[in-house]
C-alpha positions as CSV (number, residue, x, y, z in Angstrom):
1,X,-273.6,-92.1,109.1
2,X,-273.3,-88.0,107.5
3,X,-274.7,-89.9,104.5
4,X,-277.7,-91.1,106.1
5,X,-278.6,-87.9,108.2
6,X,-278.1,-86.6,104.8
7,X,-280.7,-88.8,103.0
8,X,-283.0,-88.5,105.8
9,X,-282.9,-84.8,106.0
10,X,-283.7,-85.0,101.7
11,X,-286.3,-87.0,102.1
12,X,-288.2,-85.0,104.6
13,X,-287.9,-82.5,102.5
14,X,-289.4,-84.0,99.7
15,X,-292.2,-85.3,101.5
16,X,-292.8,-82.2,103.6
17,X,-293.1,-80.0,100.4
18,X,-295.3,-82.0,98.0
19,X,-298.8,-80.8,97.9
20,X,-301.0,-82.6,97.7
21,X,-303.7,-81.4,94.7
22,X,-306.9,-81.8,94.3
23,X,-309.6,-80.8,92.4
24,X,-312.7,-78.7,92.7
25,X,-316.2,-79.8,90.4
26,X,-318.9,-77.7,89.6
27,X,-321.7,-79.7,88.1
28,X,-325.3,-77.4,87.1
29,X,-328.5,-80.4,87.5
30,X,-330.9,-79.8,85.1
31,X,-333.4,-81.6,87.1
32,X,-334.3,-83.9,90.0
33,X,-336.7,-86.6,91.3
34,X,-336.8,-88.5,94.4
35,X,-338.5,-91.7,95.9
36,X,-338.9,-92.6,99.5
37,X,-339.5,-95.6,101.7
38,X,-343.1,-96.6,102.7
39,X,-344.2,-98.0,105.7
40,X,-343.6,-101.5,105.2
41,X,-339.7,-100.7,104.1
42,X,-340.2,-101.2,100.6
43,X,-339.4,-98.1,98.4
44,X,-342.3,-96.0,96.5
45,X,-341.9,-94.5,92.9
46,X,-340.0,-91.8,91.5
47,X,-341.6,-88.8,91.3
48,X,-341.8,-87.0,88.0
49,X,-338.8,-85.5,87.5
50,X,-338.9,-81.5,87.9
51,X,-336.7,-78.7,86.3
52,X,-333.6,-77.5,88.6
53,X,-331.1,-75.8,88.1
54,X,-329.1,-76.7,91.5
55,X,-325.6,-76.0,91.4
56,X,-323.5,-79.0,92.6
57,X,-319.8,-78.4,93.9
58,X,-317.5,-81.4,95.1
59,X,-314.6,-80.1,96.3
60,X,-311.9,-82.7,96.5
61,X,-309.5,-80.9,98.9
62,X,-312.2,-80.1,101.4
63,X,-313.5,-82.9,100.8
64,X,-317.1,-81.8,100.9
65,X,-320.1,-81.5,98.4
66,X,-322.1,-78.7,98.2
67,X,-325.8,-79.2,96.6
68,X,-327.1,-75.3,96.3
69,X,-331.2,-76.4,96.6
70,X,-333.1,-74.0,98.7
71,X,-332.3,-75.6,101.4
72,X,-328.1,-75.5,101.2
73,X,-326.8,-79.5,101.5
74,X,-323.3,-79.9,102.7
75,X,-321.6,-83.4,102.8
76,X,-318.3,-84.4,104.5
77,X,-316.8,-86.8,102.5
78,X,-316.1,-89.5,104.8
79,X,-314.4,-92.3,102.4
80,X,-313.9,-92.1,98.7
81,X,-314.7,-95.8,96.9
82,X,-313.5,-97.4,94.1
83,X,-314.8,-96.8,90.5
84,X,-317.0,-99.5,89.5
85,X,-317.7,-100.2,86.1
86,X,-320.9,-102.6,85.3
87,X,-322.3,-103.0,81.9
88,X,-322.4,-99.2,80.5
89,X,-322.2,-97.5,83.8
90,X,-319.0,-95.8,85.9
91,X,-320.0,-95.4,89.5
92,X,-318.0,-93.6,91.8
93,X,-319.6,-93.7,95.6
94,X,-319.1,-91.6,98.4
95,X,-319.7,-92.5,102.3
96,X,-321.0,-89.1,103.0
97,X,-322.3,-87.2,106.2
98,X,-324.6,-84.3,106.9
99,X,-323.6,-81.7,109.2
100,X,-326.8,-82.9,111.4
101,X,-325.0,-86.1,111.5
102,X,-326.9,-88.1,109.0
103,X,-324.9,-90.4,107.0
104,X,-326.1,-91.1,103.4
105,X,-323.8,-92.6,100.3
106,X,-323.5,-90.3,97.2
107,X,-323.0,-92.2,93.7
108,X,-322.2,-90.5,90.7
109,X,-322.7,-92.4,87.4
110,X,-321.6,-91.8,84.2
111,X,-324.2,-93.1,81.5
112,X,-321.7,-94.6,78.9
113,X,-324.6,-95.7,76.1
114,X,-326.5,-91.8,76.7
115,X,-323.8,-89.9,76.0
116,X,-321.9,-89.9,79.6
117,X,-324.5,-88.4,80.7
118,X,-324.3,-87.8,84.6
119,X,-326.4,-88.4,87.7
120,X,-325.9,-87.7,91.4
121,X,-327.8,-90.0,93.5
122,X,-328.0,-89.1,97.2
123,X,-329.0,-92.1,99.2
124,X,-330.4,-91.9,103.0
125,X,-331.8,-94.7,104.8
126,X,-335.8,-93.6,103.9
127,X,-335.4,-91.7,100.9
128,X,-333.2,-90.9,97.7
129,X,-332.7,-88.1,95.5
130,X,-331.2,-87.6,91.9
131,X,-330.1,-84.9,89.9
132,X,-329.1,-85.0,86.6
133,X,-326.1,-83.0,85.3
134,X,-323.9,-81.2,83.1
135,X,-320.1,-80.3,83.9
136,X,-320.4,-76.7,84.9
């Protein structure tokens, strides 16, 4: 019985001091387009893509990204998915919400055949933005 109150008392130990560690990203876009959804629910064009250069934080232990546009965008992480890999693209989505409340799905892609070159795609129910970025 000492030698399980023992083991027990180890264990909690263990488990009560292990931190838990994650990361913090800092990406820089070097510019951005979006499309939104017309009346009849179909989705328009892209616009033109236009110069930015938007700093982009995800902070793992927060769990929270941070897009620095003029108007400051803060996501709570809700849910982290699985990576998917499809032909020469690594997706990693994120069930995201606003502070306003408005939930959206964040995918970042890796570009495997252009050099894994990034994107952040921010996906609402009527529009979508990208960014395109670098590792800051």
């Amino acid at each position: 019985m000492k030698l399980l109150k023992s083991f027990a008392v180890c264990l909690f130990l263990v488990l009560a001091t292990q931190n838990t560690v994650a990361q913090t990203y800092r990406f820089k876009a070097t510019s951005f387009s979006l499309v939104e959804k017309n009346e009849d629910g179909t989705w328009g064009k892209w616009t033109e893509p236009e110069e930015s250069t938007v700093v982009i934080t995800l902070d793992g232990k927060k769990d929270r990204i941070v897009i620095g546009s003029k108007e400051l965008q803060v996501y709570k992480i809700m849910s982290y998915g699985e990576k998917i890999v499809s032909g020469d693209d690594e997706t990693i989505p994120l069930n995201c919400m606003m502070l306003d409340g408005r939930a959206c799905t964040i995918l970042i892609i890796t570009r495997k055949s252009q050099g894994n070159r990034k994107q952040f795609y921010v996906n609402f129910e009527d529009v979508k933005f990208v960014y395109n970025v670098y590792v800051n």
